[in-house]
C-alpha positions in Angstrom: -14.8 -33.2 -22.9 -14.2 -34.3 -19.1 -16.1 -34.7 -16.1 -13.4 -31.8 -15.4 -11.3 -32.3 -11.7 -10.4 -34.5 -8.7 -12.2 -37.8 -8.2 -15.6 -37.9 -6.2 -15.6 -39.9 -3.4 -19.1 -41.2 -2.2 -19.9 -38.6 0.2 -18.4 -36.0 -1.9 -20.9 -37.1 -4.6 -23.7 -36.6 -1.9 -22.6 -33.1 -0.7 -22.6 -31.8 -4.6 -26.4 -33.8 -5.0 -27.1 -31.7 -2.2 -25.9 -28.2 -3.2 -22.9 -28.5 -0.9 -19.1 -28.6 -2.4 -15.5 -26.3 -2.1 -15.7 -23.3 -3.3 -14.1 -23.0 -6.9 -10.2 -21.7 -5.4 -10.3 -25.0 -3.3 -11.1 -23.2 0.4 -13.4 -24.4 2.9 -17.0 -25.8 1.9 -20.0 -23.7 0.9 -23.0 -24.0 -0.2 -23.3 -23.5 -3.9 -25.1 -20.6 -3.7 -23.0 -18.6 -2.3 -21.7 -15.8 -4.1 -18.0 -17.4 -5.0 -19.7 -20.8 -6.3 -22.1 -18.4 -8.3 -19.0 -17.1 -9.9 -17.4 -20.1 -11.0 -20.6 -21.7 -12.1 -21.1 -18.3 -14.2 -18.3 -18.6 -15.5 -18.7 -22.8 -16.5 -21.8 -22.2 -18.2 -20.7 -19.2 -20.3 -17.4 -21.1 -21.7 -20.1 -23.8 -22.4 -22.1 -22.1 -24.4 -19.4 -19.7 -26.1 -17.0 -23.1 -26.8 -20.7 -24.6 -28.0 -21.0 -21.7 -30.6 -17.9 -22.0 -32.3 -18.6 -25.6 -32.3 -22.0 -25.0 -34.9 -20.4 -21.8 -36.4 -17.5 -23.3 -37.7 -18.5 -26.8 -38.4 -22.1 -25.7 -39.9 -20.7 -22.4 -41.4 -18.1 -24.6 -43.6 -21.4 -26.4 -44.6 -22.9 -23.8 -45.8 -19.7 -22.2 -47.7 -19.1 -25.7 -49.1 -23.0 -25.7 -50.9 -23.0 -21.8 -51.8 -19.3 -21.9 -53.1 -19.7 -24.9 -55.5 -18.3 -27.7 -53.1 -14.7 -25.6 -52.6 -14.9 -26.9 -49.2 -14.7 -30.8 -50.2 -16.2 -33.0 -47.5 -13.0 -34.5 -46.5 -12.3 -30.7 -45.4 -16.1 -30.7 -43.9 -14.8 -33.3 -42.1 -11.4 -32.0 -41.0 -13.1 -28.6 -39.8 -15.0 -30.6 -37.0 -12.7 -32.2 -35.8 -10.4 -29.1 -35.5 -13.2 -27.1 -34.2 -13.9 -29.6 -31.4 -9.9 -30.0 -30.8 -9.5 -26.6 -29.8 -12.4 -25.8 -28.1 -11.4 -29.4 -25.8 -8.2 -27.2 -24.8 -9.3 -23.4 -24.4 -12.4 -24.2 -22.2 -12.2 -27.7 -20.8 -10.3 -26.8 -17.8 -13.4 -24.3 -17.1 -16.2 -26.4 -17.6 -15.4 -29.3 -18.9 -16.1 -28.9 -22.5 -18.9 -30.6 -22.9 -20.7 -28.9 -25.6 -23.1 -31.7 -25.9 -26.1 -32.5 -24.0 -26.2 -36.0 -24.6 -22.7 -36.3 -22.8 -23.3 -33.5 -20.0 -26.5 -36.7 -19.5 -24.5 -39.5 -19.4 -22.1 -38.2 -17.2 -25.0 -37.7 -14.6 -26.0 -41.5 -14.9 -22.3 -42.1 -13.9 -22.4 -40.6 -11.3 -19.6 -38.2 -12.1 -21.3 -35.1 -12.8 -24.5 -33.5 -10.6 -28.0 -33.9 -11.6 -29.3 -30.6 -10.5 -26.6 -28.9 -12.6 -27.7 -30.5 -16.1 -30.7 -28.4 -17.2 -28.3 -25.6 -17.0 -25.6 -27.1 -19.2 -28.0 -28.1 -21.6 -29.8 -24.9 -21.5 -26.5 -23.0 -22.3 -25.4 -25.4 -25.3 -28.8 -25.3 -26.8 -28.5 -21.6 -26.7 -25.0 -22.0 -28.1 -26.4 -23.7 -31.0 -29.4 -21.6 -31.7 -27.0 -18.1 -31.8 -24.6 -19.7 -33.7 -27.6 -21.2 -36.1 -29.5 -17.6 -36.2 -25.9 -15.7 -37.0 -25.5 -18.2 -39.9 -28.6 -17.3 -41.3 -28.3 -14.1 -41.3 -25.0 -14.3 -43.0 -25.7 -16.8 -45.5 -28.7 -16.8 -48.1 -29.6 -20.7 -46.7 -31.3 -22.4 -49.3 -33.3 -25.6 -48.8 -30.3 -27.7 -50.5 -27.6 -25.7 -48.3 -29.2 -26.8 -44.5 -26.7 -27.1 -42.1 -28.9 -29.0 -39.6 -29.1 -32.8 -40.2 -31.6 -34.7 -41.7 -31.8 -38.5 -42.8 -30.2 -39.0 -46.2 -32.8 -41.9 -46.8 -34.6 -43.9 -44.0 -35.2 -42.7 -40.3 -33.6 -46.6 -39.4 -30.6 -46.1 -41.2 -29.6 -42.8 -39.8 -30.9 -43.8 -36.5 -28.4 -46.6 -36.7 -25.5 -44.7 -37.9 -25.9 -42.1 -34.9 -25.8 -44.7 -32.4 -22.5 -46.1 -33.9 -20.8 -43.3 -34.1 -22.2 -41.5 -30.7 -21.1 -44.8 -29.3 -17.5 -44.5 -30.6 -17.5 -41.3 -29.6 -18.4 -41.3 -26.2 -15.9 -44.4 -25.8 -13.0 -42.5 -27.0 -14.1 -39.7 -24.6 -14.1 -42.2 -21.6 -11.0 -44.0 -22.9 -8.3 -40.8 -23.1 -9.3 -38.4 -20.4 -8.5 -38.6 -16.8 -9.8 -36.3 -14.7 -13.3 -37.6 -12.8 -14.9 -34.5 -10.7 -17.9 -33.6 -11.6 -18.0 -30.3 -13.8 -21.2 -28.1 -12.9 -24.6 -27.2 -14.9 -23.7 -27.1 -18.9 -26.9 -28.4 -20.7 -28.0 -24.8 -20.7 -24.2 -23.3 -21.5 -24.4 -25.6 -24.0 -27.2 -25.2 -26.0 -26.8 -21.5 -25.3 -23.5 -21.6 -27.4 -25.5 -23.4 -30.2 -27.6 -20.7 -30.9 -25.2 -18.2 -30.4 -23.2 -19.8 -33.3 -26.1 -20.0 -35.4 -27.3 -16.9 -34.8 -23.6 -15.8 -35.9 -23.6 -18.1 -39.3 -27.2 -16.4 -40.0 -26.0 -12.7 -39.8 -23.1 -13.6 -41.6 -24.0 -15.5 -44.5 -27.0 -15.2 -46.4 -28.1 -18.4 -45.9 -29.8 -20.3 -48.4 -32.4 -23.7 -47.6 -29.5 -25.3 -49.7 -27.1 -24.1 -47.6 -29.4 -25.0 -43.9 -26.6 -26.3 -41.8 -28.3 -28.0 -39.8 -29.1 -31.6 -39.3 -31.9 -33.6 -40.9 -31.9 -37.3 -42.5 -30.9 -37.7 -45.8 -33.3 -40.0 -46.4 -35.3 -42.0 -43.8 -35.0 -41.3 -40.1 -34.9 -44.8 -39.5 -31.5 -45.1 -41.0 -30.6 -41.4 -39.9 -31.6 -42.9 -36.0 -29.4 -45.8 -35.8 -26.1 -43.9 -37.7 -26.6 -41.2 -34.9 -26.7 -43.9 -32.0 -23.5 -45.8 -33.5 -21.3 -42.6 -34.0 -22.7 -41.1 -30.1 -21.9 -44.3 -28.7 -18.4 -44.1 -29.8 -17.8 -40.5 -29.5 -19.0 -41.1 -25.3 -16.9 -44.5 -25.3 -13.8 -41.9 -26.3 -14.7 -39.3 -24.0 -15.6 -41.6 -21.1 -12.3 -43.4 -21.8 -10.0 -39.8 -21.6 -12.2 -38.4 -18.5 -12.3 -41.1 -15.6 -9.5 -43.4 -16.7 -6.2 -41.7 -15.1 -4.3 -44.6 -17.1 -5.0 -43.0 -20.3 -3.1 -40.1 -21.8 -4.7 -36.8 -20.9 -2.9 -34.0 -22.9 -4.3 -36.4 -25.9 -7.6 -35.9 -24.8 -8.9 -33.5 -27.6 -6.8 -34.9 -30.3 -8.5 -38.3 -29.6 -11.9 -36.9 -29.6 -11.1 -34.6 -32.2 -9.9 -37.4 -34.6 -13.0 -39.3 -33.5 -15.3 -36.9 -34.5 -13.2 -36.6 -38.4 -14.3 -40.3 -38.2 -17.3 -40.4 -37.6 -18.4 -37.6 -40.1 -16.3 -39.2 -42.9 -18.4 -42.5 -42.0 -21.9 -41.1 -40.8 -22.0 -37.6 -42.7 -24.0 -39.3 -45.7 -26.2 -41.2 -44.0 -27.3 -39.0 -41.0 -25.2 -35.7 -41.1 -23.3 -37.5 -38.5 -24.9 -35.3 -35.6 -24.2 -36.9 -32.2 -25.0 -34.3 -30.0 -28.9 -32.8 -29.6 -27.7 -29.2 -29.3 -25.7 -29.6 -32.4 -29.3 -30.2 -34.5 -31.6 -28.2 -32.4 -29.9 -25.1 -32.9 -30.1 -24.8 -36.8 -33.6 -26.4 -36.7 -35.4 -23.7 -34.8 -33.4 -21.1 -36.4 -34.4 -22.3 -40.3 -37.7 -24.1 -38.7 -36.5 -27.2 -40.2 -37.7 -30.3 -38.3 -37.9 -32.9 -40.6 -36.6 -36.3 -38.5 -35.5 -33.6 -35.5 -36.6 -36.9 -33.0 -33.7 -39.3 -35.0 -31.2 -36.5 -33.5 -32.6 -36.3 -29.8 -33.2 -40.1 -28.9 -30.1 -41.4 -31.7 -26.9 -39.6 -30.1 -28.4 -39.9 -26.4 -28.8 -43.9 -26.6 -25.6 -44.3 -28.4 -23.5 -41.9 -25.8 -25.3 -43.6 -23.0 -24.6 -46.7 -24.3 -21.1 -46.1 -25.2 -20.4 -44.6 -21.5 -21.7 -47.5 -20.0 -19.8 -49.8 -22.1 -16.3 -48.5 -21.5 -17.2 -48.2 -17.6 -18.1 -52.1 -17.8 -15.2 -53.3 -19.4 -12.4 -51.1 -17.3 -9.9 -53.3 -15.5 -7.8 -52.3 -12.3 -6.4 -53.9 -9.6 -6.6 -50.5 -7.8 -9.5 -49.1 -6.2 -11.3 -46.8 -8.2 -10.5 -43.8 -5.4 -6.6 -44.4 -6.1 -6.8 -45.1 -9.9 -8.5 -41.5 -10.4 -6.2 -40.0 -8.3 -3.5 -39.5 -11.2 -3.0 -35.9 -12.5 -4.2 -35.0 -16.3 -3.3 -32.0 -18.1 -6.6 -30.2 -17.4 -6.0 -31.4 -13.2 -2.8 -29.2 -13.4 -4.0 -26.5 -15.0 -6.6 -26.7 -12.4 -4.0 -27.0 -9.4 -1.8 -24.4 -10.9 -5.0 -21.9 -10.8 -5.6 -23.0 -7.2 -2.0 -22.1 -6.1 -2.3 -19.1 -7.9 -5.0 -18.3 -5.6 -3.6 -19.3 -2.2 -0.4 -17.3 -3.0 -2.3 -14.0 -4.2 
């Protein structure tokens, strides 16, 4: 999860706001619609949406195998399968579009400045289709009972999972911030990114018969109170990570997706009762149109995006340097060479 390239300068920052940015092999500026900026956008937003739908496949598809197969799974290993999941998605598509798979990062990364507004509906579009295909394949797989939902839903009070989300989101996010280090802004994903949701889904439903006790999506275990503030704690942490790893070039990159990765185990281990442990919109939205399960949807829209915001902001507060921010971003991360190395590639063919 990065903001995905080289550091925006001010009028750099304007020229993308206005449509206007390098072409994707590093040539001379175009305008973003022209054919070779279509291409590379293209190609963002469908390795948002396809790393989004192995996101809710796996990590809702282990739900639903853990409920239907007499808890085989355990939910340590619920919890492990996230965080693996997320891992290596981080490395086979953030160098394409960032890897956000999450709408309430792909948001916060447009408050900061360091990813274009007009490009957001688009990555959230694609990761809420993501999460829908990969909730609709999961049903169709899986007989989903009531007791085997694989969306989230408050375990008891809306506060409590409200709460929870906010802690971990929060963590999250600051882990994100805290290990990446690459600060360009990464195009359109909202829509990649919801895209992949419902791809994976719709994959879980045509592979499973899924049961309502084996629904994996998210809905609070009990009130959405508690289910609210859970999903604001865990997105505020989960953006605090990924806002950490993305704009900070002091950080480690090549531990980018371990750190988030390892974050996310956390926060499930932590949150998973409570709240389902959600932190991400797209992740909840997907399996709740597919089963038409809304019960506390709101505690997994408003939760994960006040934590993540939260979280992004913190980390960006509390960042020290005695180097302009300009020279500070200018260090190379893992996903910057891979970048670079595609750019030669180009120049020399």
């Amino acid at each position: 999860m990065t903001s995905n390239g080289e550091e925006i300068e001010e009028e750099e920052i304007s020229r993308i706001e206005k449509g206007q940015a390098k072409n994707c092999h590093g040539g001379i500026e175009t305008v973003i619609c022209t054919s070779p900026s279509i291409v590379c956008l293209t190609q963002k937003l469908i390795a948002e949406m396809i790393g989004t739908y192995f996101v809710i496949f796996s990590g809702c598809g282990v739900v639903v195998v853990n409920v239907l197969y007499g808890g085989t799974v355990t939910f340590p290993g619920v919890c492990v399968t996230w965080g693996l999941i997320v891992m290596v998605m981080i490395y086979s598509t953030g160098h394409i579009s960032g890897a956000h798979f999450n709408p309430a990062v792909t948001l916060t990364f447009a408050i900061f400045r360091r990813f274009p507004w007009y490009q957001v509906p688009l990555y959230v579009g694609a990761q809420l289709a993501g999460s829908l295909l990969a909730s609709l394949t999961l049903r169709l797989m899986f007989k989903v009972t009531p007791e085997a939902y694989f969306g989230t839903t408050p375990t008891d009070s809306a506060a409590r999972a409200l709460v929870a989300e906010i802690i971990i989101s929060f963590l999250l996010m600051f882990v994100i911030s805290g290990v990446s280090t690459d600060s360009r802004a990464v195009p359109s994903y909202i829509g990649a990114q919801l895209a992949g949701s419902l791809l994976a889904s719709l994959t879980l439903r045509l592979m499973f018969k899924v049961t309502p006790e084996a629904f994996f999506g998210t809905t609070p275990a009990d009130s959405a109170a508690r289910a609210l503030v859970s999903e604001i704690i865990i997105s505020f942490l989960l953006m605090f990570v990924i806002s950490g790893v993305a704009t900070d070039s002091r950080a480690i990159g090549e531990l980018a997706g371990i750190a988030v990765g390892m974050t996310i185990i956390l926060n499930v281990f932590v949150a998973g009762p409570i709240s389902g442990a959600s932190m991400n919109p797209a992740r909840s939205l997907g399996p709740a149109i597919v089963m038409g399960v809304y019960k506390g949807i709101w505690v997994y829209i408003v939760g994960p995006i006040i934590g993540i915001v939260a979280g992004g902001f913190v980390y960006n507060f509390i960042r020290f340097t005695d180097k302009p921010l300009g020279e500070l971003t200018k260090s190379s991360s893992f996903l910057r060479k891979a970048s670079s190395n595609n750019n030669a590639s180009s120049s020399n063919s």
